[in-house]
C-alpha positions as CSV (number, residue, x, y, z in Angstrom):
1,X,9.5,-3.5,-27.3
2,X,6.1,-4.9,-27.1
3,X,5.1,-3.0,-24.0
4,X,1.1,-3.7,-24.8
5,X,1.9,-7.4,-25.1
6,X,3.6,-7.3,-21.8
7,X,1.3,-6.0,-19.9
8,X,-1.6,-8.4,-21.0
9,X,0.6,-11.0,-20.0
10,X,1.3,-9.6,-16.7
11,X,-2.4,-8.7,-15.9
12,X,-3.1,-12.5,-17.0
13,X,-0.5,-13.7,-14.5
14,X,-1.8,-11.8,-11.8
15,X,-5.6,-12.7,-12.9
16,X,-4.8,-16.4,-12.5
17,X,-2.8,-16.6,-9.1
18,X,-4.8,-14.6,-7.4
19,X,-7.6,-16.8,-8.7
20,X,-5.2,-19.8,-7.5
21,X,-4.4,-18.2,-4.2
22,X,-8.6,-18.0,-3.3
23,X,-8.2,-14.0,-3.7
24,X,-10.7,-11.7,-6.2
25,X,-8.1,-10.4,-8.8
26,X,-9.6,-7.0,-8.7
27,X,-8.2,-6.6,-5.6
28,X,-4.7,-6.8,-6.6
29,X,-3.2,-3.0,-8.0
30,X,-0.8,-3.0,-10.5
31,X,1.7,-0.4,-10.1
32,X,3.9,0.5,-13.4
33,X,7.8,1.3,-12.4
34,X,8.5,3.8,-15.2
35,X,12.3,4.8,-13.7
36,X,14.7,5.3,-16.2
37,X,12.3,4.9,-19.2
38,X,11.4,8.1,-21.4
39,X,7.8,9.7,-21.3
40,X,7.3,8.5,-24.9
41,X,7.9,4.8,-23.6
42,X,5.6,5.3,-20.1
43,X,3.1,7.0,-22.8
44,X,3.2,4.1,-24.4
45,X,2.1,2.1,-21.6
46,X,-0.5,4.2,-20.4
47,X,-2.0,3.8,-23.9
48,X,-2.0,0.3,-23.6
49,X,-4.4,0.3,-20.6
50,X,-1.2,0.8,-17.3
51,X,-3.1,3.7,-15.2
52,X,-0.8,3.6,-12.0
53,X,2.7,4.7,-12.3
54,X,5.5,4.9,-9.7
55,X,9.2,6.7,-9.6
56,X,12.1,6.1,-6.9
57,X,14.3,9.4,-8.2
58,X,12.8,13.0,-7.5
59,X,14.2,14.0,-10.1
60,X,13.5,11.9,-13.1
61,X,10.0,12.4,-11.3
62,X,10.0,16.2,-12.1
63,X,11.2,15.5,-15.8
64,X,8.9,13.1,-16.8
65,X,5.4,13.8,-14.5
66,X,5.0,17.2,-16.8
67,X,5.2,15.3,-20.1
68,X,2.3,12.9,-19.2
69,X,-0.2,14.9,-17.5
70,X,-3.8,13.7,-16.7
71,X,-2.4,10.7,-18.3
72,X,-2.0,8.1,-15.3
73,X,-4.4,8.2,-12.6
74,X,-2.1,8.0,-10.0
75,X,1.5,8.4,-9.5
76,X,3.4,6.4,-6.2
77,X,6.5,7.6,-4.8
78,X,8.6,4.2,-4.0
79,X,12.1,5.2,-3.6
80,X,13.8,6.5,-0.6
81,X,12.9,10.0,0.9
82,X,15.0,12.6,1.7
83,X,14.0,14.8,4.1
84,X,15.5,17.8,1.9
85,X,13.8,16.3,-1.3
86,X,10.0,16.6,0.2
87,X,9.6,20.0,-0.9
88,X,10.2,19.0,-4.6
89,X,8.4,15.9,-4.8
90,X,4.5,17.2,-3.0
91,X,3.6,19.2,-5.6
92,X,3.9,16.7,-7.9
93,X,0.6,14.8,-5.7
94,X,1.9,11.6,-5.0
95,X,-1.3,9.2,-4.8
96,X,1.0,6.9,-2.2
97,X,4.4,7.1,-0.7
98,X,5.7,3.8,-0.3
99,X,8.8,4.2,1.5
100,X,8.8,5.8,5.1
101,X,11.1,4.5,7.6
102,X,12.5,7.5,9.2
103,X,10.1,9.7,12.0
104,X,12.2,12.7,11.4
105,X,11.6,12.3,7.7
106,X,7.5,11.6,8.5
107,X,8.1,14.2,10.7
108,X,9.1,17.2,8.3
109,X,6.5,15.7,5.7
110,X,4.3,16.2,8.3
111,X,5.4,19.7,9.1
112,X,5.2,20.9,5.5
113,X,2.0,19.4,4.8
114,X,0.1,21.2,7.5
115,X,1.4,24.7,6.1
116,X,0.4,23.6,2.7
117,X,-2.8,22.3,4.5
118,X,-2.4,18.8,2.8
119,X,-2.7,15.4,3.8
120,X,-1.0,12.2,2.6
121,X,-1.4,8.5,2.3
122,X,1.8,6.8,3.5
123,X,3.1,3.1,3.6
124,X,5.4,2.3,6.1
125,X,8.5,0.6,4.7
126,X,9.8,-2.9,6.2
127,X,13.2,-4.4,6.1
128,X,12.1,-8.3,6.1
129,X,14.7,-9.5,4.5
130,X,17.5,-8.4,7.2
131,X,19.6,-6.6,4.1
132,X,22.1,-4.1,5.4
133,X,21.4,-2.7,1.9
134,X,17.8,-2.5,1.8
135,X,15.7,0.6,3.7
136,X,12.9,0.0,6.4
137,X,12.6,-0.7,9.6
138,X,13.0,-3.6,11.6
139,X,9.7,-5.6,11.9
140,X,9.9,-5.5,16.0
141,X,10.1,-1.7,15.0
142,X,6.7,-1.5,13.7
143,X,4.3,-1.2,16.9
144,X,6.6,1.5,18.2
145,X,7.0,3.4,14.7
146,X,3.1,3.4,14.6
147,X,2.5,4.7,17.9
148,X,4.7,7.5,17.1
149,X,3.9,8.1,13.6
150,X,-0.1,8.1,14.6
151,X,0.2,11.3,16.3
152,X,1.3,13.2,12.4
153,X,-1.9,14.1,12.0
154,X,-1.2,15.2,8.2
155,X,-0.4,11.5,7.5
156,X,-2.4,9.2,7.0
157,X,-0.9,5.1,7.1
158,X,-2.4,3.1,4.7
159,X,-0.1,-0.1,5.0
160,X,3.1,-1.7,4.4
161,X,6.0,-2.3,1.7
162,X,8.5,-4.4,1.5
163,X,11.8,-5.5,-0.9
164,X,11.9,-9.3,-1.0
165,X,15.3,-11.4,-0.9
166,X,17.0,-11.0,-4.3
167,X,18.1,-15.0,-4.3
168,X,17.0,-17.7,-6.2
169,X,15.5,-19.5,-3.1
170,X,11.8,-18.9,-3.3
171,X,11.1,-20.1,0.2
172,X,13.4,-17.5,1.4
173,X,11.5,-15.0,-0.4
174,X,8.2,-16.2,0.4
175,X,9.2,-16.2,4.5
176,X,10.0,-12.4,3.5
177,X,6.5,-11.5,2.2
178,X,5.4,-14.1,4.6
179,X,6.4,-12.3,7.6
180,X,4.9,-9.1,6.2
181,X,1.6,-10.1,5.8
182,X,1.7,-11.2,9.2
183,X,2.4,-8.2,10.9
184,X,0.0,-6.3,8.8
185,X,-2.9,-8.7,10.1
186,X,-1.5,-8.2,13.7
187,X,-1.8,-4.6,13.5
188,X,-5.0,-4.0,11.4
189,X,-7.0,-3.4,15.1
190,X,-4.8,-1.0,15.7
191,X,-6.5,1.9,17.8
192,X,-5.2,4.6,15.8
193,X,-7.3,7.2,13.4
194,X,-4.9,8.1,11.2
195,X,-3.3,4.2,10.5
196,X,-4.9,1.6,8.3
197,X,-4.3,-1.5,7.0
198,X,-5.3,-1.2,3.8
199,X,-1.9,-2.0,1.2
200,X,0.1,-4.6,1.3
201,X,2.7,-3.1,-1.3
202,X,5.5,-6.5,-1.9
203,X,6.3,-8.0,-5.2
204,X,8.5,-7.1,-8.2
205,X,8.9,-8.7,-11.6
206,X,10.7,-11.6,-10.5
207,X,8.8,-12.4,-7.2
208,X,5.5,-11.1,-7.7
209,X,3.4,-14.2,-8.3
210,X,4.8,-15.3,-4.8
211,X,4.2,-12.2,-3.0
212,X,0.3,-12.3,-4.1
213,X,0.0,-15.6,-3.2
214,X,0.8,-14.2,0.1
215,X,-1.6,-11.4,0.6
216,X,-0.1,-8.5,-1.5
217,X,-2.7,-6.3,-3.2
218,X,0.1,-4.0,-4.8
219,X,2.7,-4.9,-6.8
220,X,5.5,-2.9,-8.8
221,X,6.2,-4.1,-12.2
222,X,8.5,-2.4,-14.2
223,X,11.4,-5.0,-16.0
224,X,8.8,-7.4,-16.9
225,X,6.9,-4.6,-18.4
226,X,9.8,-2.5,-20.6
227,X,12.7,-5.1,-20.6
228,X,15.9,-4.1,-18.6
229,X,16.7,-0.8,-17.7
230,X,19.2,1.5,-19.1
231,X,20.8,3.1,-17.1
């Protein structure tokens, strides 16, 4: 596994389309997915120069977080959250939650944070793709969902995510990402303290070249980085 090798050539890829797309390529955050690989293999990346890492199981999470401390310099929370899970994944200081869709989830994050007298960055997930499979709300959902979410004063909304189209039809994918981008424009005067557009988390390993090309400034790399996962 040539995990160094991979992630020069990813860096490269996303050095040249954002240069392609207009955009600096400093801008653009790349996120390490790490689930299902040991610590020894995430180690491994972090030696080789990865320094953001994300987890979509709570539990893997508290496995593996212990084993490479003040290793990564920030670690993103991208899978779904339970509301019964939130007391075991906040002390494990998640930089960025990617994946809130649910008030009563933001809700009870809310509600725990303030006793702990804690804040959080947040991304509010987005179902663009119109998968019954997929998390997030609907994109008509999002004004609403802000206006409500605003008022958790222990959150704070730093942007969007999304899961593009699994298919083979860029241009399906690229509407996706697309449509995104779009709303997060709409929204960025948004009269809200505690919401701003600041991440635009869309792209994976086999879309992420389109999704920078429209506007995203994270992405979340993990297959292109350690091969296939074993599950």
């Amino acid at each position: 596994m040539h995990i160094k090798e991979n992630i020069e050539k990813i860096r490269k890829e996303i050095i040249e389309t954002a240069k392609n797309s207009g955009r600096n390529p400093e801008e653009i955050k790349l996120v390490v997915v790490t689930k299902t690989h040991s610590a020894e293999i995430v180690d491994e990346a972090l030696e080789a120069g990865a320094k953001y890492i994300a987890e979509n199981k709570i539990q893997e999470s508290e496995d593996k977080l212990p084993k490479l401390k003040n290793k990564y310099e920030e670690f993103h929370f991208i899978g779904h959250l339970q509301s019964n899970k939130i007391k075991k994944l906040m002390p494990m200081r998640p930089t960025l939650i990617h994946s809130i869709d649910k008030i009563s989830t933001a809700k009870k994050l809310n509600n725990y944070l303030g006793k702990e007298n804690l804040t959080q960055n947040i991304l509010i997930q987005i179902n663009t793709s119109g998968e019954i499979s997929k998390s997030g709300i609907e994109p008509n959902e999002l004004v609403g969902f802000l206006e409500e979410i605003s008022q958790l004063k222990n959150l704070h909304i730093q942007g969007l995510m999304t899961i593009g189209l699994n298919s083979p039809d860029e241009s399906k994918v690229r509407q996706n990402f697309h449509e995104l981008n779009k709303l997060f424009e709409l929204n960025k005067n948004n009269p809200y303290d505690n919401v701003e557009m600041k991440y635009l988390s869309m792209g994976m390993t086999n879309d992420f070249k389109i999704a920078i090309e429209e506007g995203s400034n994270i992405v979340r790399i993990g297959s292109a980085i350690f091969g296939k996962r074993i599950y």
